[in-house]
PyMOL Python script that loads the backbone (N, CA, C, O; Angstrom):
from pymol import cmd

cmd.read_pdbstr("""\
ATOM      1  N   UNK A   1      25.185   0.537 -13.537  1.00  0.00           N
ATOM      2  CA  UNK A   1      24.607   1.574 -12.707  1.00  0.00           C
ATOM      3  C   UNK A   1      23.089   1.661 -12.898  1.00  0.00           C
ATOM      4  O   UNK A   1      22.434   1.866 -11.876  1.00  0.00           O
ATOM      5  N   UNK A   2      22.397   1.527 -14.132  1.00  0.00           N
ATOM      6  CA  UNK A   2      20.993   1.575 -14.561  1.00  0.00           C
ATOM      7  C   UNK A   2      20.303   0.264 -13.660  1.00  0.00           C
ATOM      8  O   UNK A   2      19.373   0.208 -12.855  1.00  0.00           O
ATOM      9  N   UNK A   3      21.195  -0.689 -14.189  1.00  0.00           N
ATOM     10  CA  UNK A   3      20.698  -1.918 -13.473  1.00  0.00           C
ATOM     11  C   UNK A   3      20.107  -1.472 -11.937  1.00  0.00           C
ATOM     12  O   UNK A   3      18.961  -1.122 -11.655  1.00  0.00           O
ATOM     13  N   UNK A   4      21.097  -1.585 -11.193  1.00  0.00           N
ATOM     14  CA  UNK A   4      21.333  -1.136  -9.708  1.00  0.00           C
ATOM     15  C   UNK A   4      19.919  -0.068  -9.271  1.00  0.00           C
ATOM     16  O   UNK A   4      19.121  -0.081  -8.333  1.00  0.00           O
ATOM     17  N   UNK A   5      20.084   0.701 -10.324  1.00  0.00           N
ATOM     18  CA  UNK A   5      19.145   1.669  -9.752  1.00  0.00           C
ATOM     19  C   UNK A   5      17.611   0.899 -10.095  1.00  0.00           C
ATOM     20  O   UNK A   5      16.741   1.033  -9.234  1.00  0.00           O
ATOM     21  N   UNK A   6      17.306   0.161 -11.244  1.00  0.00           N
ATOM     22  CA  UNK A   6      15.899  -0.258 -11.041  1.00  0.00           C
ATOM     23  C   UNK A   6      15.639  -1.313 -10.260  1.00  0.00           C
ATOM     24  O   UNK A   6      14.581  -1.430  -9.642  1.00  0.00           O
ATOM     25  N   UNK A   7      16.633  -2.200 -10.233  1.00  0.00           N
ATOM     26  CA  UNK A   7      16.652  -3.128  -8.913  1.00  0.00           C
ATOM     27  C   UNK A   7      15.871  -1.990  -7.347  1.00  0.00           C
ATOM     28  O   UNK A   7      14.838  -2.269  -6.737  1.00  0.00           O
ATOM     29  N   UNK A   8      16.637  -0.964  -7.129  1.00  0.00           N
ATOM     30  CA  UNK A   8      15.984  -0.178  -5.696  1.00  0.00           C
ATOM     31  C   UNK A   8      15.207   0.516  -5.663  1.00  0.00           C
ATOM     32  O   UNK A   8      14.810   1.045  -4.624  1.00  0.00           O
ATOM     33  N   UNK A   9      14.525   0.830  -7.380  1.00  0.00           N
ATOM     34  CA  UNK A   9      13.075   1.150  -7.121  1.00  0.00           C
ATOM     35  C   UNK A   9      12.285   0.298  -7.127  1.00  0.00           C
ATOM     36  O   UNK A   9      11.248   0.387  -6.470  1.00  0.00           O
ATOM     37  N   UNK A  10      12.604  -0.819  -7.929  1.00  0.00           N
ATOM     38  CA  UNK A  10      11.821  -1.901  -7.961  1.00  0.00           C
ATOM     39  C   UNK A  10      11.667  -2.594  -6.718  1.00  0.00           C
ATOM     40  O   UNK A  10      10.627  -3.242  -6.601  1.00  0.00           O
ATOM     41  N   UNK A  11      12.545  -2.598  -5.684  1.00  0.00           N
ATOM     42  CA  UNK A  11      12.662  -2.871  -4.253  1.00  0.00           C
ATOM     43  C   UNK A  11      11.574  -2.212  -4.022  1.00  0.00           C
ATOM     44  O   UNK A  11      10.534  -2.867  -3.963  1.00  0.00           O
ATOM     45  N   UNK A  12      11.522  -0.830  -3.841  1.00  0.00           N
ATOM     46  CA  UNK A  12      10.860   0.288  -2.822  1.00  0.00           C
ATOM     47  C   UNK A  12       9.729  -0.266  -3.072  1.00  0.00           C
ATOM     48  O   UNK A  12       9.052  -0.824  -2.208  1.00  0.00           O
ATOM     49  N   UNK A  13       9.256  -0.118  -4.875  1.00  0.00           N
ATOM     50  CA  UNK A  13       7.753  -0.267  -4.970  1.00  0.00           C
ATOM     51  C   UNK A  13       7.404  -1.738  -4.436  1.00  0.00           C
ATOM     52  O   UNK A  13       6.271  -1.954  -4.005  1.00  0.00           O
ATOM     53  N   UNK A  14       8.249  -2.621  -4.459  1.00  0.00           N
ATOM     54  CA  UNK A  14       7.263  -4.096  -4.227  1.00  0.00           C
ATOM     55  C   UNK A  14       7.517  -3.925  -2.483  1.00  0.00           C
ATOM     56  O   UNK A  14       6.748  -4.685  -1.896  1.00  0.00           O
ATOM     57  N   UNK A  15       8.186  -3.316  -1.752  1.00  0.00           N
ATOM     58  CA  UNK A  15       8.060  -3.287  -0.411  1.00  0.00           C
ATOM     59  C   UNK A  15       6.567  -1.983  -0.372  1.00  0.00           C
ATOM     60  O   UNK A  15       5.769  -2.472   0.428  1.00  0.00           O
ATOM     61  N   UNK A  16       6.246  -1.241  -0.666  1.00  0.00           N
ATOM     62  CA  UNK A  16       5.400  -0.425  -0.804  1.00  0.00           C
ATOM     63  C   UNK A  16       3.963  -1.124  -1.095  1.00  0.00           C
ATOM     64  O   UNK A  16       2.886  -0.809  -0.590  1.00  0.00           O
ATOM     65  N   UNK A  17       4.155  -1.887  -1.795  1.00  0.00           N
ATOM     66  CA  UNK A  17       2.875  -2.604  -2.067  1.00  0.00           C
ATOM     67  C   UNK A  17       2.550  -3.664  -1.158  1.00  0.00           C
ATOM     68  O   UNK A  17       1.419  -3.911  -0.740  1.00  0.00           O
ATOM     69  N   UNK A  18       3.725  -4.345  -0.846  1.00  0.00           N
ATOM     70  CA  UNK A  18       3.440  -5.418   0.581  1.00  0.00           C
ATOM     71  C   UNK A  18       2.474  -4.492   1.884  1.00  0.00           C
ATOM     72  O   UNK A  18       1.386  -4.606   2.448  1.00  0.00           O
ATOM     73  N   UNK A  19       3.487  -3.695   1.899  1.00  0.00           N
ATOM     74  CA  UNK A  19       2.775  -2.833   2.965  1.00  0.00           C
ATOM     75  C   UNK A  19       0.935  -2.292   3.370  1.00  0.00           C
ATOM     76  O   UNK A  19       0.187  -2.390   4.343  1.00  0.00           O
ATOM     77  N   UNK A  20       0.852  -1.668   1.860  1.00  0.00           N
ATOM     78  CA  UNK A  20      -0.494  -1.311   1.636  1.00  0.00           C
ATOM     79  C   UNK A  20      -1.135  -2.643   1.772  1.00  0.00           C
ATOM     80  O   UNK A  20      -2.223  -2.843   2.311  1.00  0.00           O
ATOM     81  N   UNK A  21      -0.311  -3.596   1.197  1.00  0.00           N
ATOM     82  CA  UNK A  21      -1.786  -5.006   1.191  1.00  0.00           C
ATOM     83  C   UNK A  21      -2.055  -5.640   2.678  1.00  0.00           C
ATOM     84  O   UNK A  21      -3.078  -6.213   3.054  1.00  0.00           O
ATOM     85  N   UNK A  22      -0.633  -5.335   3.561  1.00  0.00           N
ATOM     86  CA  UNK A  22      -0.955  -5.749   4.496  1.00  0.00           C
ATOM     87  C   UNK A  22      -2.178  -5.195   5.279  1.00  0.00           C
ATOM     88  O   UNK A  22      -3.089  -5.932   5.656  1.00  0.00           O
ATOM     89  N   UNK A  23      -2.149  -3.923   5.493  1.00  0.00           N
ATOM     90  CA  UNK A  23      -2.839  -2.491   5.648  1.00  0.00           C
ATOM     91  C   UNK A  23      -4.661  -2.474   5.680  1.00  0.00           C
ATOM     92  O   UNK A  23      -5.606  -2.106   6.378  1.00  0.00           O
ATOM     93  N   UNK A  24      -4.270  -3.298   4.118  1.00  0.00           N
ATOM     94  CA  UNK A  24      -5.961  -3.774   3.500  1.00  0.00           C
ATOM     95  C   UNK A  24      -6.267  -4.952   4.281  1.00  0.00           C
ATOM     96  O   UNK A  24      -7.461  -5.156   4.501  1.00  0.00           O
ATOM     97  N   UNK A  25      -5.236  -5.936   4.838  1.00  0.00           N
ATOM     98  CA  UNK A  25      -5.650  -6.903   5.201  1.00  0.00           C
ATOM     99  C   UNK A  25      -6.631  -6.785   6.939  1.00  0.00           C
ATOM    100  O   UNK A  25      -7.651  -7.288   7.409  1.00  0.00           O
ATOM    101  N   UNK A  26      -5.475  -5.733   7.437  1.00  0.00           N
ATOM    102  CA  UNK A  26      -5.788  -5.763   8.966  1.00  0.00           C
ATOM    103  C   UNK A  26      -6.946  -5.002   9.211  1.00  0.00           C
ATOM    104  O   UNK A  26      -7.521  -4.934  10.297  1.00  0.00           O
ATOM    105  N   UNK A  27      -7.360  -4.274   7.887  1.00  0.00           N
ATOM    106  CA  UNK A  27      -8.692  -3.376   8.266  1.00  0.00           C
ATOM    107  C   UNK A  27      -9.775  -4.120   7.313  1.00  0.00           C
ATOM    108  O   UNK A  27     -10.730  -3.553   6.781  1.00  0.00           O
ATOM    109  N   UNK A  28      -9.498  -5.294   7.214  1.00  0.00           N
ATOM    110  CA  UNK A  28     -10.842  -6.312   6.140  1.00  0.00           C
ATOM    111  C   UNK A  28     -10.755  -6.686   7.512  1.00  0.00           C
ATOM    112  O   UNK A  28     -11.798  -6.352   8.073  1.00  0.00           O
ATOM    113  N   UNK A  29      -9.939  -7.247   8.307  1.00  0.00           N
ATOM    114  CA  UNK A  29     -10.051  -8.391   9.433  1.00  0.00           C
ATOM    115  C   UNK A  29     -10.842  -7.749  10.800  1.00  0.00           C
ATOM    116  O   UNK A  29     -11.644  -8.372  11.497  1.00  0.00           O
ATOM    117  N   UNK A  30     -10.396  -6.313  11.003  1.00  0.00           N
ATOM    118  CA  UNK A  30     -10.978  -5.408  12.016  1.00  0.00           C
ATOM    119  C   UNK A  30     -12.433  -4.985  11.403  1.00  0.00           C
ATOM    120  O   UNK A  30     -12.968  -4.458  12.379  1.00  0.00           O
ATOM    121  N   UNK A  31     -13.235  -4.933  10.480  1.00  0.00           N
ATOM    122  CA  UNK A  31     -14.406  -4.379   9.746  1.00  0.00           C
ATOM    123  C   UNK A  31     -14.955  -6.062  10.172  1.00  0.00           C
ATOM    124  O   UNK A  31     -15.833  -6.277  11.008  1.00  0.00           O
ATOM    125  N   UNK A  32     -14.359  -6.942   9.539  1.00  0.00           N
ATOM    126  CA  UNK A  32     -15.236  -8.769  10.272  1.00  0.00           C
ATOM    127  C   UNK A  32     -15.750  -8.268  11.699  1.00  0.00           C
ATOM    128  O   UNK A  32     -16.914  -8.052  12.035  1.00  0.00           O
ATOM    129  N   UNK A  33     -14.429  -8.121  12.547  1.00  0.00           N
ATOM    130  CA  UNK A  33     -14.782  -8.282  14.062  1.00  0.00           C
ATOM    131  C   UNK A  33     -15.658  -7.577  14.325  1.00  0.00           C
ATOM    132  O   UNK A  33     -16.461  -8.123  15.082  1.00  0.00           O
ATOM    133  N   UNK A  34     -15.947  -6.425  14.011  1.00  0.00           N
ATOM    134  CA  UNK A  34     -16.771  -5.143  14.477  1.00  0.00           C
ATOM    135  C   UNK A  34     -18.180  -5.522  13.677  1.00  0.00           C
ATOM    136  O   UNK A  34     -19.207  -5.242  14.295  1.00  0.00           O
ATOM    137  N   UNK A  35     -18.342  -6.168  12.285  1.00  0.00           N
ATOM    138  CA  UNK A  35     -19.710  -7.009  12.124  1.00  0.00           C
ATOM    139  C   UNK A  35     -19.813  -8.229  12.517  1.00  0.00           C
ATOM    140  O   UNK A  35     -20.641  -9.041  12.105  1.00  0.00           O
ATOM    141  N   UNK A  36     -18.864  -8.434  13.440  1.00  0.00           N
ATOM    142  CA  UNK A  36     -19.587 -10.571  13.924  1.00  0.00           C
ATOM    143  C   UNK A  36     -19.803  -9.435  15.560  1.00  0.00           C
ATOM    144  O   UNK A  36     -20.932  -9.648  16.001  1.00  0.00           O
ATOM    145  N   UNK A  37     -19.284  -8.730  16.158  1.00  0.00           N
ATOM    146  CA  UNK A  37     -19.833  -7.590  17.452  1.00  0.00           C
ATOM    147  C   UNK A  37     -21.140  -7.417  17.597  1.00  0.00           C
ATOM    148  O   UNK A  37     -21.788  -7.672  18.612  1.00  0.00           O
ATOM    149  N   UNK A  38     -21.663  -6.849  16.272  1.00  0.00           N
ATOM    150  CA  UNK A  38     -22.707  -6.082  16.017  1.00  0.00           C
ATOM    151  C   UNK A  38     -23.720  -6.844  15.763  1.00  0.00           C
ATOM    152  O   UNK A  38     -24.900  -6.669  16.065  1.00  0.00           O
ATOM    153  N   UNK A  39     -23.180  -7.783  15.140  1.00  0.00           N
ATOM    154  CA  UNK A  39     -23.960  -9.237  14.927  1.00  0.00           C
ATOM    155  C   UNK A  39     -24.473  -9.811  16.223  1.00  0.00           C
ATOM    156  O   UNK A  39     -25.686  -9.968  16.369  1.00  0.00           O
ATOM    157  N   UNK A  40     -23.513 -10.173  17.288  1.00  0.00           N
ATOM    158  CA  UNK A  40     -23.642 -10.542  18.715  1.00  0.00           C
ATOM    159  C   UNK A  40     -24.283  -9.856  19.476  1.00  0.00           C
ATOM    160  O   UNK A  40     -24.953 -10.386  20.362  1.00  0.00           O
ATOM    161  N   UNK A  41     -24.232  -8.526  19.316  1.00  0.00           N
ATOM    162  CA  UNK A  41     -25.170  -7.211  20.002  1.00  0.00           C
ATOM    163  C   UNK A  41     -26.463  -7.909  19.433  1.00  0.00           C
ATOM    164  O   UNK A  41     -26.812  -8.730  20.282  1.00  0.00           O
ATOM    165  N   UNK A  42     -27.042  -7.924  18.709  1.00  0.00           N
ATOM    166  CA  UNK A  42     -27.911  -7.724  18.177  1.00  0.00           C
ATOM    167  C   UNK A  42     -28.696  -9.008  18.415  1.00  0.00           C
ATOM    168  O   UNK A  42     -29.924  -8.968  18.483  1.00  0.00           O
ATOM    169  N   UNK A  43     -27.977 -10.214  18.551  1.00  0.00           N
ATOM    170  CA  UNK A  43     -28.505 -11.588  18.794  1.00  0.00           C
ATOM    171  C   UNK A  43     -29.026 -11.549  20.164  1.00  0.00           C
ATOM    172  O   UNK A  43     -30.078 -12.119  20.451  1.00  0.00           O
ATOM    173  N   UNK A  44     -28.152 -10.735  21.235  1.00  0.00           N
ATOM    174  CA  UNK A  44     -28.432 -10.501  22.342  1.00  0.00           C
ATOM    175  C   UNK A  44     -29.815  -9.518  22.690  1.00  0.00           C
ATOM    176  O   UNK A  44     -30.477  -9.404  23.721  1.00  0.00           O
ATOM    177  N   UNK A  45     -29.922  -8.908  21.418  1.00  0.00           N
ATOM    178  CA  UNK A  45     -31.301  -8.326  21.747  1.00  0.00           C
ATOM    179  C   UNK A  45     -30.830  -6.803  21.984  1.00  0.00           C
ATOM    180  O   UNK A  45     -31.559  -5.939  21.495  1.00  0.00           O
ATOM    181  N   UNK A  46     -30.069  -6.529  22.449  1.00  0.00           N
ATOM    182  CA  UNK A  46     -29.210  -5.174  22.354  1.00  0.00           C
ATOM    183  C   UNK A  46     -29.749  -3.837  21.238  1.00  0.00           C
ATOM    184  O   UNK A  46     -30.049  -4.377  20.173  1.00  0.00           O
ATOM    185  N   UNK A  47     -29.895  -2.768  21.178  1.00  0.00           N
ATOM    186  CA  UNK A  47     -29.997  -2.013  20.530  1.00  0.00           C
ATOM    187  C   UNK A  47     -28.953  -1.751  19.636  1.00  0.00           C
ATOM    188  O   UNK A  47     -29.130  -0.858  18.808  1.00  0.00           O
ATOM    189  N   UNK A  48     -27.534  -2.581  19.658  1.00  0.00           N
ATOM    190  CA  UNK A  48     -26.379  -1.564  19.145  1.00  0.00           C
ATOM    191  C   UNK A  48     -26.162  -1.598  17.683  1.00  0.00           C
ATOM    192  O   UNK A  48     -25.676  -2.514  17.020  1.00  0.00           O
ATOM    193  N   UNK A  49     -26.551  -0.585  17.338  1.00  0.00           N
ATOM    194  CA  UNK A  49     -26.565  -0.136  15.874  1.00  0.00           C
ATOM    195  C   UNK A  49     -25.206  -0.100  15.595  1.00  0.00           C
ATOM    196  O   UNK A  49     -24.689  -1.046  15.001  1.00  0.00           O
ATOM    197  N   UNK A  50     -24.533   0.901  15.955  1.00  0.00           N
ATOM    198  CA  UNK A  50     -23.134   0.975  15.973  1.00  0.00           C
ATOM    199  C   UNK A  50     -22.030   0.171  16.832  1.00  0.00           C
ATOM    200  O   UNK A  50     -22.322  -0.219  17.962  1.00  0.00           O
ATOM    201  N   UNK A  51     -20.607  -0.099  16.209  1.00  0.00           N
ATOM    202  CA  UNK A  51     -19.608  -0.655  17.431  1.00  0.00           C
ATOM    203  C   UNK A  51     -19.414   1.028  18.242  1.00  0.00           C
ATOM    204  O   UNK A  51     -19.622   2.225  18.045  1.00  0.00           O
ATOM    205  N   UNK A  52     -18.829  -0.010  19.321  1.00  0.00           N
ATOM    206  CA  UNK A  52     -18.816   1.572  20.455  1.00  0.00           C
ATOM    207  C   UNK A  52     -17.428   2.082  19.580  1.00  0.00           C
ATOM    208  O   UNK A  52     -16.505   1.355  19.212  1.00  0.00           O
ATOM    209  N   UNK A  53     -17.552   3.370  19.391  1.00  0.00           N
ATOM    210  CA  UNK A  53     -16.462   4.276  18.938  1.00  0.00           C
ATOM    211  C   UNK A  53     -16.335   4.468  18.068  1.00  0.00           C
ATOM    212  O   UNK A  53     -15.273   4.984  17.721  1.00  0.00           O
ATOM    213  N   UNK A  54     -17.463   4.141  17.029  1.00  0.00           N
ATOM    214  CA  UNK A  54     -17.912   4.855  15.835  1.00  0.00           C
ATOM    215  C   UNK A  54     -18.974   6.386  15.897  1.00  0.00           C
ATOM    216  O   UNK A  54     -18.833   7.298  15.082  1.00  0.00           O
ATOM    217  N   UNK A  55     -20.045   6.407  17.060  1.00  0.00           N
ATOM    218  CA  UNK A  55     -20.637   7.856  17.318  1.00  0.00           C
ATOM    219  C   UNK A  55     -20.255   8.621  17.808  1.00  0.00           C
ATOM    220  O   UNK A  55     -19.252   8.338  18.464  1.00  0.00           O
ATOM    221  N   UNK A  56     -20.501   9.379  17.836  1.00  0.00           N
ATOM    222  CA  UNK A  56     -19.764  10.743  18.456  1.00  0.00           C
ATOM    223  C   UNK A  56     -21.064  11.611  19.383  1.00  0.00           C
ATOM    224  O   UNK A  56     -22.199  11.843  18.967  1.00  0.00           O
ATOM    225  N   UNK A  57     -20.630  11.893  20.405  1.00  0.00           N
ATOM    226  CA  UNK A  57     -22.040  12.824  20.986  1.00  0.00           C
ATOM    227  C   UNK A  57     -21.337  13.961  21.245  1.00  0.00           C
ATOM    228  O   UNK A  57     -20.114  14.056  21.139  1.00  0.00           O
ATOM    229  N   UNK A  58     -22.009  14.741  21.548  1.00  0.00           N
ATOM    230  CA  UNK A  58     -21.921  16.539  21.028  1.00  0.00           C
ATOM    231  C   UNK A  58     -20.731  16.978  22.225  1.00  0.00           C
ATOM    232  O   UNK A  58     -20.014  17.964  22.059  1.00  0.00           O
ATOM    233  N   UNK A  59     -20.657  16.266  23.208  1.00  0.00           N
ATOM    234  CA  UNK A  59     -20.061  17.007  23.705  1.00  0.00           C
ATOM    235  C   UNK A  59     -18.254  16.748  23.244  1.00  0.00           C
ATOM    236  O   UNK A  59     -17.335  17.517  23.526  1.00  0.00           O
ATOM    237  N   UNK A  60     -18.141  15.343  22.418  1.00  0.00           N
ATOM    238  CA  UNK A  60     -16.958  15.011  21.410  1.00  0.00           C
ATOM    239  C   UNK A  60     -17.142  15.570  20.443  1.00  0.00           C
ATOM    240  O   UNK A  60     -16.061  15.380  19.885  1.00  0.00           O
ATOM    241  N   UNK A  61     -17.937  16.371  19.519  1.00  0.00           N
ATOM    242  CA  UNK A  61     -18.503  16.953  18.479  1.00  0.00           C
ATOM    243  C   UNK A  61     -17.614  18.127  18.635  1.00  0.00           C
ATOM    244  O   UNK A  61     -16.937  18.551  17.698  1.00  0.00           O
ATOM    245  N   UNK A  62     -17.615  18.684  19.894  1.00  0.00           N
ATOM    246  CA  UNK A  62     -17.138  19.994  20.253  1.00  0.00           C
ATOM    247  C   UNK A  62     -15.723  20.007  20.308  1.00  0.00           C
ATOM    248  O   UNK A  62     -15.082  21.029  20.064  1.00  0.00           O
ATOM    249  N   UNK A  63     -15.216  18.955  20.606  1.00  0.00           N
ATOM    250  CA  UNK A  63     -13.157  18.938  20.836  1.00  0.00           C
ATOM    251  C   UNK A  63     -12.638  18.410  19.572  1.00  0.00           C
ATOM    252  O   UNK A  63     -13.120  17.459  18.956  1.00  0.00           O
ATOM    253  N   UNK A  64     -11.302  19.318  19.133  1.00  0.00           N
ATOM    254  CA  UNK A  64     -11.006  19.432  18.415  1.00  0.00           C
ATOM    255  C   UNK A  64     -10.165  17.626  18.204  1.00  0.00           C
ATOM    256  O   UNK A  64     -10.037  16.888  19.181  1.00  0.00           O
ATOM    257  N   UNK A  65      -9.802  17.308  17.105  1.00  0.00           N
ATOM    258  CA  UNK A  65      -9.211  16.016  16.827  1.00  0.00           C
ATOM    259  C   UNK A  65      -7.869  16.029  18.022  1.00  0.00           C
ATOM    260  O   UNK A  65      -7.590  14.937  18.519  1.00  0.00           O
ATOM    261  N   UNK A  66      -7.467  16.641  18.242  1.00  0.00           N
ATOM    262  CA  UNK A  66      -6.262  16.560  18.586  1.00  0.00           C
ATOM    263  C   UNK A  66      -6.387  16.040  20.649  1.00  0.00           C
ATOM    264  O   UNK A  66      -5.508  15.495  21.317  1.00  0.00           O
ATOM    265  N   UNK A  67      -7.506  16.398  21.013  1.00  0.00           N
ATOM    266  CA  UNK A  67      -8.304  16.798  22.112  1.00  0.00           C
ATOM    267  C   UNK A  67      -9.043  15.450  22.472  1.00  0.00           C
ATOM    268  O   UNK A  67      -9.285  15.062  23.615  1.00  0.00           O
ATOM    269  N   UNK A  68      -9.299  14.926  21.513  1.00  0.00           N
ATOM    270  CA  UNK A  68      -9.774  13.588  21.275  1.00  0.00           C
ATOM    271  C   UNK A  68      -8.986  12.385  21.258  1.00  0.00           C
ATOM    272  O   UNK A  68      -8.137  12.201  20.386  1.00  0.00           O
ATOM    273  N   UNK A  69      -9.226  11.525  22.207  1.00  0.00           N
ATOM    274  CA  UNK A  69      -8.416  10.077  22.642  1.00  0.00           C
ATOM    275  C   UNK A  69      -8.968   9.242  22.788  1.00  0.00           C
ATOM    276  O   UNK A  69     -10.091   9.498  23.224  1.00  0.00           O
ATOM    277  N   UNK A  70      -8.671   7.766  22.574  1.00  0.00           N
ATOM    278  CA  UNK A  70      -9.497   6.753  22.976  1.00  0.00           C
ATOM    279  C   UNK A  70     -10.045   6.540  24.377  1.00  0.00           C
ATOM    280  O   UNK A  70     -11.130   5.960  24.381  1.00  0.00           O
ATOM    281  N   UNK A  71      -9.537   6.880  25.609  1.00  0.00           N
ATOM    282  CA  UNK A  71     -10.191   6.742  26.646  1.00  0.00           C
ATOM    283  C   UNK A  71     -10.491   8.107  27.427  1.00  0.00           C
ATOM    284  O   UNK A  71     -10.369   8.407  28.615  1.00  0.00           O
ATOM    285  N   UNK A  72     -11.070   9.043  25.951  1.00  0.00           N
ATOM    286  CA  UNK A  72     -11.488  10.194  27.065  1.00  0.00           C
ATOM    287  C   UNK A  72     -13.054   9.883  26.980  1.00  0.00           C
ATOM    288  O   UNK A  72     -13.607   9.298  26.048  1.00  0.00           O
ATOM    289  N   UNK A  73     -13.529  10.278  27.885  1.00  0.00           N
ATOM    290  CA  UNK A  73     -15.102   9.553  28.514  1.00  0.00           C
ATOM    291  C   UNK A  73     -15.700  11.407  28.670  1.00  0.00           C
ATOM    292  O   UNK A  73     -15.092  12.176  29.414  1.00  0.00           O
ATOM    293  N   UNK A  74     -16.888  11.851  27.879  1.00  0.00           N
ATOM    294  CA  UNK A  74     -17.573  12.741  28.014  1.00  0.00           C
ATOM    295  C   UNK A  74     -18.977  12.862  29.265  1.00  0.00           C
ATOM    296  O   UNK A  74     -19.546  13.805  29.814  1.00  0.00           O
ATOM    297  N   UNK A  75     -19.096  11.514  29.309  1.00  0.00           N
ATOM    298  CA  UNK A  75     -20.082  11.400  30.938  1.00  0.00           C
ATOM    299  C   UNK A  75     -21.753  11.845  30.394  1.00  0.00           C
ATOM    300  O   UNK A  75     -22.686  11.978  31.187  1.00  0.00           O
ATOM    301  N   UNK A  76     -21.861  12.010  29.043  1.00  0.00           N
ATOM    302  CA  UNK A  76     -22.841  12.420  28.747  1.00  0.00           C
ATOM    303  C   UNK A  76     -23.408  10.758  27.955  1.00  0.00           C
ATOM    304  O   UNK A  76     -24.561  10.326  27.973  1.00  0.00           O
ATOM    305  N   UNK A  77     -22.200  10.098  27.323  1.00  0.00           N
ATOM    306  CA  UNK A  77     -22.785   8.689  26.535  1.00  0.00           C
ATOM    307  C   UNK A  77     -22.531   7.413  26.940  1.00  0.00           C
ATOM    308  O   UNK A  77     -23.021   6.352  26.553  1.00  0.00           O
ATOM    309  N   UNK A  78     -21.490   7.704  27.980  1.00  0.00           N
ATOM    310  CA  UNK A  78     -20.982   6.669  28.348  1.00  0.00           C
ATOM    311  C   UNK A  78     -19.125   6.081  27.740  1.00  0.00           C
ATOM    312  O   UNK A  78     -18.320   5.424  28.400  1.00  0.00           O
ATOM    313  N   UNK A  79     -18.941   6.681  26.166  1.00  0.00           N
ATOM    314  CA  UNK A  79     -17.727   6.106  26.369  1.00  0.00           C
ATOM    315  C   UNK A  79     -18.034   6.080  24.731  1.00  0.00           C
ATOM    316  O   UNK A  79     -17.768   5.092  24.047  1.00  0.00           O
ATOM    317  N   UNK A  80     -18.592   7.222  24.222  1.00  0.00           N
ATOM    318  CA  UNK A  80     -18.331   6.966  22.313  1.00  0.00           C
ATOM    319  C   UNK A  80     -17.227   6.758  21.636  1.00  0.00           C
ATOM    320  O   UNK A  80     -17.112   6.052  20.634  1.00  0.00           O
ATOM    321  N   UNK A  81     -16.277   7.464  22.262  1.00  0.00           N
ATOM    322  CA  UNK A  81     -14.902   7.857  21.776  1.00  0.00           C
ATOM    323  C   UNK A  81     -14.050   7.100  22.422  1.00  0.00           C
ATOM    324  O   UNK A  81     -12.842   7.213  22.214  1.00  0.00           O
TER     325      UNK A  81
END
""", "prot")
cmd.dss("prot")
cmd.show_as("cartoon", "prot")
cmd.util.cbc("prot")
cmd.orient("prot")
């Protein structure tokens, strides 16, 4: 019975840890794309300091998280959010 039971924590945690590493992986790989972007902005001569949907302008400043979506457009920046 002891057995059994550390066998399925020992499960949980090494599925738990796959998970997180995957996690780490897809946001090392998404942080590349968004600096080889910014990189390309910038080769182009572009001003872009930021990838689009990292600033926020005031009039997204003002709505609450919940209020906030990827394709809501404030008309004041063009498309921060």
């Amino acid at each position: 019975m002891v057995i059994e039971l550390v066998f399925v924590i020992g499960a949980v945690a090494l599925f738990a840890w796959w998970q997180l590493h995957e996690i780490n992986i897809d946001r090392r790989k998404a942080a590349d794309q968004r600096a080889a972007k910014t990189r390309e902005a910038q080769r182009a001569g572009t001003a872009a300091t930021q990838p689009q949907g990292t600033a926020l302008c005031a009039t997204s400043a003002r709505r609450t998280r919940s209020q906030r979506t990827r394709r809501d457009r404030c008309g004041q920046c063009g498309g921060c959010h």
